[in-house]
C-alpha positions in Angstrom: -8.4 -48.3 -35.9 -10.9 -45.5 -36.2 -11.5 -45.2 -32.6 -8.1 -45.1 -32.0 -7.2 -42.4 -34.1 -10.1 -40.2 -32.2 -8.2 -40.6 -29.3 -5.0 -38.9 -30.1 -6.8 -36.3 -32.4 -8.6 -35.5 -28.9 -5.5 -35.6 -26.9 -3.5 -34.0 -29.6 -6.4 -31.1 -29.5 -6.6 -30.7 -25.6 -2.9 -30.1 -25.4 -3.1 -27.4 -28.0 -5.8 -25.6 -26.4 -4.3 -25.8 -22.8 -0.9 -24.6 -24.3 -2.4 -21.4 -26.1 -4.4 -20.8 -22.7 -0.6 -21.0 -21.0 0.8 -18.5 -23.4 -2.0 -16.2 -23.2 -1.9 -16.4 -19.6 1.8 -15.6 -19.4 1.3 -12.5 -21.7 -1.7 -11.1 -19.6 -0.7 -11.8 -16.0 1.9 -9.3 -15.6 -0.5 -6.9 -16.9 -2.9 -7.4 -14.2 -0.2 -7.8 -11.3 0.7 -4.1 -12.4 -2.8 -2.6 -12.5 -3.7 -4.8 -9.1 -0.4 -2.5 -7.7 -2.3 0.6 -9.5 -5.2 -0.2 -7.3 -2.9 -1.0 -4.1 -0.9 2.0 -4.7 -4.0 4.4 -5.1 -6.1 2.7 -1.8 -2.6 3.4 0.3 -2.9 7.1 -0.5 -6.5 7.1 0.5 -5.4 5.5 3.7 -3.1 8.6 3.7 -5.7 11.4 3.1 -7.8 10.0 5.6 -5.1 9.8 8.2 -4.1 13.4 7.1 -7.6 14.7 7.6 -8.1 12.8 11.1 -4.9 14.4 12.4 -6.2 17.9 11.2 -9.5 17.4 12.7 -7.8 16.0 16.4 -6.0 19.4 16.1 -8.8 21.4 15.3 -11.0 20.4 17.7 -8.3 20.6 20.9 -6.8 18.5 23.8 -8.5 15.3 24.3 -10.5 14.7 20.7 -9.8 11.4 18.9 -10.4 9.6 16.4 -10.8 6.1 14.8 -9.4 5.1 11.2 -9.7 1.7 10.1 -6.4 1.0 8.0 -6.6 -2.3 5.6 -2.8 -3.1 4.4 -2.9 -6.2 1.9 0.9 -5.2 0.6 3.4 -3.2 2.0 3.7 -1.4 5.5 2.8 1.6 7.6 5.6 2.8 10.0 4.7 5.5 12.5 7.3 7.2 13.1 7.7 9.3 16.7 11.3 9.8 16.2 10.8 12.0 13.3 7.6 12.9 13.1 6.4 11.3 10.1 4.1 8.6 8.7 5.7 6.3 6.1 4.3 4.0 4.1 6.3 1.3 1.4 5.9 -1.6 -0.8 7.3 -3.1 -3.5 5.8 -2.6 -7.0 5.3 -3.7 -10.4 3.6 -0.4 -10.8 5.9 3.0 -11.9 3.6 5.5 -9.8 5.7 8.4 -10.4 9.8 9.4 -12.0 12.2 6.9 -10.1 14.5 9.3 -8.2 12.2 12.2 -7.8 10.3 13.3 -4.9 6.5 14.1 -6.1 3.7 15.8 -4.1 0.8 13.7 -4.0 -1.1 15.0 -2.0 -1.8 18.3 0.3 1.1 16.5 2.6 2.0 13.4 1.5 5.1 12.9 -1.0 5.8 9.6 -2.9 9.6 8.6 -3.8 9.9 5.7 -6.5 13.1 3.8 -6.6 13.8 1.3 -9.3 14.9 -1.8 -8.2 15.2 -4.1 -11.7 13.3 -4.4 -14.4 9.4 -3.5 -14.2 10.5 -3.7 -10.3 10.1 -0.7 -8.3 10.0 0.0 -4.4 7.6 3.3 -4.0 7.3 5.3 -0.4 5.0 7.9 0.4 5.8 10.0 3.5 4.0 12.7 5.7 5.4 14.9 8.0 4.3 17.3 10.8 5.6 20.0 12.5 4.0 18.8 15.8 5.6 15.7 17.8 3.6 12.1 16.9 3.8 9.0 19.2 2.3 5.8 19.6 1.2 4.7 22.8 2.7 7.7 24.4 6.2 7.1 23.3 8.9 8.8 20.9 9.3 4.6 18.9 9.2 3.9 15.6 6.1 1.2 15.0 5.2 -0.8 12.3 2.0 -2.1 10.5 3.1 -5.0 8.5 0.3 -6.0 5.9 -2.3 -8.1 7.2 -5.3 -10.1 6.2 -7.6 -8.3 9.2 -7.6 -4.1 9.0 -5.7 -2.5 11.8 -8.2 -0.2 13.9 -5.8 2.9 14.8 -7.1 5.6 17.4 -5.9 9.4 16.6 -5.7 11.6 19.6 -4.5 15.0 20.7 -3.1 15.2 23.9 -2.0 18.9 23.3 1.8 19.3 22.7 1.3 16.2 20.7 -0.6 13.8 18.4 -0.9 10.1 19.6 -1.9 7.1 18.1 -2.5 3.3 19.2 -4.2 0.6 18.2 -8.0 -0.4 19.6 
């Protein structure tokens, strides 16, 4: 009888524990998911700056310099944009980075738009645009960089009345 009741007192007990350890769980997770999109939101504007100061430095030094940026994208994705002369990048976000509906400077030239989509949902953009004409392999296209498990290795280069870029 004894042994019996040490049973369900056990079973009774395990079920109690892994049910607070559910609720608990469900309380913290979307914490974290936000403050992971914190994280993802801040490396995509490093990404940014770097491209930014590769694209000054191709200028700077003339016709014919390059150079190499190594571009990890685990959410969201890079467009290039030769048709407009811009770099784009967007993801979806559990993270408010900045007012939804107002255009915010970031950066020296990059400027982040956050649009809310429901509740603790929101899709942010950051965009930076030139003056001077970008393609990508030699072409006016629009090209995109899904996200992707292995880091995209994008070459800069100035090839004088313009800035191009392609993939190594």
């Amino acid at each position: 009888m004894k042994s019996g009741q040490v049973w369900i007192e056990t079973v009774l007990y395990t079920l109690i524990g892994l049910s607070i350890i559910g609720v608990i769980l469900a309380m913290v997770r979307p914490a974290i998911e936000e403050k992971r999109d914190e994280i993802t939101l801040q490396q995509s504007i490093d990404i940014l700056k770097g491209i930014d100061n590769n694209i000054a430095d191709v200028i700077e030094y003339g016709v014919g310099n390059s150079r190499p940026v190594e571009i990890s994208l685990r959410k969201g994705q890079m467009l290039i944009n030769g048709t407009g002369n811009e770099i784009y990048y967007s993801t979806e976000s559990t993270s408010m980075f900045s007012e939804p509906g107002a255009v915010t400077n970031v950066a020296k030239n990059i400027k982040a738009l956050t649009t809310e989509r429901a509740k603790n949902k929101y899709f942010v953009e950051f965009r930076m645009r030139y003056s001077m004409n970008l393609t990508f392999t030699d072409k006016d296209i629009v090209k995109s960089l899904p996200a992707s498990s292995t880091p995209y290795n994008l070459v800069i280069t100035n090839k004088g009345s313009y800035i191009d870029f392609s993939l190594a």
